[in-house]
N, C-alpha and C positions, 0 to 999 in steps of 0.2 A: 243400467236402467232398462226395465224391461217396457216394451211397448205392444201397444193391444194388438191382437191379432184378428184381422176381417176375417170373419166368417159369412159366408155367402149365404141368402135367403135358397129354401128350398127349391127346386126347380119345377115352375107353375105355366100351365098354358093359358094362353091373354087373345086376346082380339088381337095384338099386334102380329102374336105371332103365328095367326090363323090367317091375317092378309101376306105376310111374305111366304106363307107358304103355299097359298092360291096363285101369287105372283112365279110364285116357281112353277107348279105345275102348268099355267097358261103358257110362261115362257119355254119348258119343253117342249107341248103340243105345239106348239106355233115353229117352234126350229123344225120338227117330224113333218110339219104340211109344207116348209119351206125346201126341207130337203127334197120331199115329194117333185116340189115344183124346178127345183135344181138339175134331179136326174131328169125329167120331161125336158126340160134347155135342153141340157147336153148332150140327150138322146137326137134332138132334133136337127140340134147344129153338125153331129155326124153325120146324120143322112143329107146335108144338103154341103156339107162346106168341103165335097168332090174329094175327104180322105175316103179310102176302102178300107171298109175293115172283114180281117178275117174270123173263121172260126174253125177253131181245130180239131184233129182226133187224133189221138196218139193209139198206135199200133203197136204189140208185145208181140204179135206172136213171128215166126221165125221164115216161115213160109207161107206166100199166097200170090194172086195172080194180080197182074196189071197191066191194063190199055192188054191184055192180051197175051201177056211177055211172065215167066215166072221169076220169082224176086225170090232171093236166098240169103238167108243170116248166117255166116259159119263161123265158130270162134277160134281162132289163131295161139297163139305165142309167139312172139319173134327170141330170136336167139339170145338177147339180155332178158329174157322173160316179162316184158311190155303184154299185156293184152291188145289182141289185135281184131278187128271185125272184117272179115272180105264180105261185102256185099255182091251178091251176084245179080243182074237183071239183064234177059235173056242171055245174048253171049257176051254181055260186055262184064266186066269185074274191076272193084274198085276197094282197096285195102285202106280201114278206117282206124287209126292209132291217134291216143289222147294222150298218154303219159302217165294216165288216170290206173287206181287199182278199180278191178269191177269186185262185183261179189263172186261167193261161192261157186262154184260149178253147179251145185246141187238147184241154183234157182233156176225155177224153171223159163222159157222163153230170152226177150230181150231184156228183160225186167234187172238180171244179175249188172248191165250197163248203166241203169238208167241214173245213173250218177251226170255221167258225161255223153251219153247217147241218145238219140231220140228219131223213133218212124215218126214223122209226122203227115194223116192226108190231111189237106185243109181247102176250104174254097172260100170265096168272099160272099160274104153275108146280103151285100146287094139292097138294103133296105127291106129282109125277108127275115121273117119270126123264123128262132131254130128249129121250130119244127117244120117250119116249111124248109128251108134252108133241107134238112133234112129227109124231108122225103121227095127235094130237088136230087141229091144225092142218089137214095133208094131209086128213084127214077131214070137216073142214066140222066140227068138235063142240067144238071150244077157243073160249071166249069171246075171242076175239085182237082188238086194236084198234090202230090206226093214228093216228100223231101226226108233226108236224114243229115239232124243236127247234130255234129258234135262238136265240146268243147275242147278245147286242144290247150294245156299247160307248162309253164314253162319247166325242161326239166330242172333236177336236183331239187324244189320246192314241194314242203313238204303237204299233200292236198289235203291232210286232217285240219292244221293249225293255217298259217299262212298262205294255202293255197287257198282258203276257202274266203279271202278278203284282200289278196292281193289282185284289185281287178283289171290292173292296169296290166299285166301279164296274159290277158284271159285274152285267146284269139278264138270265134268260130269259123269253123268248115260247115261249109250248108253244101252236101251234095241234091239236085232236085234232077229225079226221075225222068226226064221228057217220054212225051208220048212215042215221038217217032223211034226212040231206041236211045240209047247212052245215057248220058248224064250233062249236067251243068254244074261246073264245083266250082264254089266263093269262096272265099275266107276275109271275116271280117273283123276289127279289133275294136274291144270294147270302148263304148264310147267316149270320150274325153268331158268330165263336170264343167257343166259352165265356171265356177269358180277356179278353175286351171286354166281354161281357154280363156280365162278375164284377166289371168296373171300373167298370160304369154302377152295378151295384147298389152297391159300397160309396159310391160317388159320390153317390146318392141316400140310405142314410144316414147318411152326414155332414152331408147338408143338410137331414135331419130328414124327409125326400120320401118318398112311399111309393113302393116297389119297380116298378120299372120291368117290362114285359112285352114278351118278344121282340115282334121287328113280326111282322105277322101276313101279310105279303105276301113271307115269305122261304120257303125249299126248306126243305122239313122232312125230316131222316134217318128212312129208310124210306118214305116212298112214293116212288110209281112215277114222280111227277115232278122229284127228288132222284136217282134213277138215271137217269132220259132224259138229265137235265141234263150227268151227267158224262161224255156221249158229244162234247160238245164243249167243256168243259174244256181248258185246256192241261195235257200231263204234270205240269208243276211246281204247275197251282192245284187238284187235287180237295182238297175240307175232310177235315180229318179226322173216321174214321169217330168218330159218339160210339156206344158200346157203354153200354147199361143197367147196372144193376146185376143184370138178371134175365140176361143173357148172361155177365156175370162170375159171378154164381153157381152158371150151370149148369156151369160149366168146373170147379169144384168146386177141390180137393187139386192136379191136374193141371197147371194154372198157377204155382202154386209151386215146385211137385216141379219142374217140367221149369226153371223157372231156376233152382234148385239146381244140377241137374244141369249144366245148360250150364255155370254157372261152374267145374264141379270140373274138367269137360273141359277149361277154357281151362288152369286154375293145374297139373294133369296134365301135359298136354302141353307147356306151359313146363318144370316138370320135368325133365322125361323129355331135354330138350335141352338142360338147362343147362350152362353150361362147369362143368370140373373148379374145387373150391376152392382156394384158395392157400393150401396150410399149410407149420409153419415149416418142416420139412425139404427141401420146395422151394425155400427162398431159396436164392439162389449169390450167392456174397459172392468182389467181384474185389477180388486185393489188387494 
């Protein structure tokens, strides 16, 4: 038995579907002025909720001067053929090894590293636009400090495939310049997912244990060595940021309102394009 087959009405534009597509476009503009209003929060709860934030400059090239003192890049090989960076600053030397392969010889400066290395000067921003920040700098008057990050891997792992997502492996060395002469070396281990650290605590009450406490040699969200860090990060490992509760607060109404809005946009716009219905006086019936 054969049975009719719907054919759908041509596809016609209607007053309905000129209001869900006004409905769409309002509910864009209105997410764009919310977002507007969202980075003004969050701009604002920075400058007053006592975090510092930095701003960076990453340095390539191999020699230059600092606080007075000459700073030197020289590249190595150790005897297993490891890439190696002895940093020199005045007479102090400090021998920087990742695990990591660099590039070619042929590239020129720090740049053949910049996989697993990083100059970085940086100073705290202060509640001061980058360009003043900046020509606090050019000025001699920015408290700016100078550090070299590098990532350190665990050997036999290989850093094309598995090296580039196993983050729980990933330790940094942050050596930082001091003015008076030497250095200050850290080493710090990536930081632990709240979803791990939520699995050790209920793990630890089940077994009746008192609560576990993050380790205390990991990159903590929000300092300055937490941002250096993720200048050598791969695209795919930066942690996600954790946002306080005082950063959600200050975003207020605004974070809600605006995914309202985005959804009405999306179900709008599907609207506005839907095919025609199939009603019964559209069937055609073959005899």
């Amino acid at each position: 038995m054969d049975y009719p087959e719907p054919t759908r009405r041509p596809f016609t534009w209607n007053r309905g579907r000129t209001v869900w597509l006004v409905a769409c476009f309002v509910s864009l503009v209105a997410v764009v002025v919310l977002g507007y209003f969202m980075a003004v929060r969050l701009n604002e709860y920075n400058e007053t909720s006592g975090r510092e934030i930095y701003v960076f400059q990453p340095i390539s090239a191999r020699h230059f001067m600092w606080d007075d003192q000459r700073v030197s890049f020289t590249d190595e090989v150790d005897a297993d053929g490891a890439d190696v960076v002895v940093l020199g600053y005045g007479d102090d030397t400090v021998r920087l090894r990742s695990g990591l392969r660099s590039l070619p010889e042929e590239v020129p400066g720090l740049q053949r590293h910049e996989s697993w290395l990083k100059v970085l000067r940086f100073a705290p921003r202060s509640g001061m636009s980058i360009e003043e920040l900046q020509a606090a700098i050019d000025a001699g008057t920015a408290e700016d400090r100078l550090a070299v990050i590098v990532r350190l891997q665990r050997p036999g792992v290989d850093q094309d495939s598995f090296g580039q997502v196993m983050r729980g492996d990933w330790r940094f060395q942050i050596v930082e310049l001091l003015p008076e002469g030497g250095f200050k070396e850290e080493v710090f281990l990536f930081p632990e997912s709240e979803r791990a650290f939520n699995r050790r605590v209920s793990a630890a009450r089940r077994a009746g244990e008192p609560a576990p406490e993050r380790r205390e040699d990991e990159l903590v969200f929000g300092t300055w060595q937490f941002d250096a860090a993720l200048h050598v990060m791969p695209k795919s490992g930066p942690p996600t940021p954790q946002f306080g509760r005082g950063a959600m607060d200050a975003l207020g109404w605004t974070l809600p309102a605006a995914t309202i809005l985005f959804f009405i946009s999306a179900i709008s716009i599907a609207m506005a394009f839907a095919p025609e219905r199939v009603r019964a006086e559209d069937l055609q019936t073959s005899i």
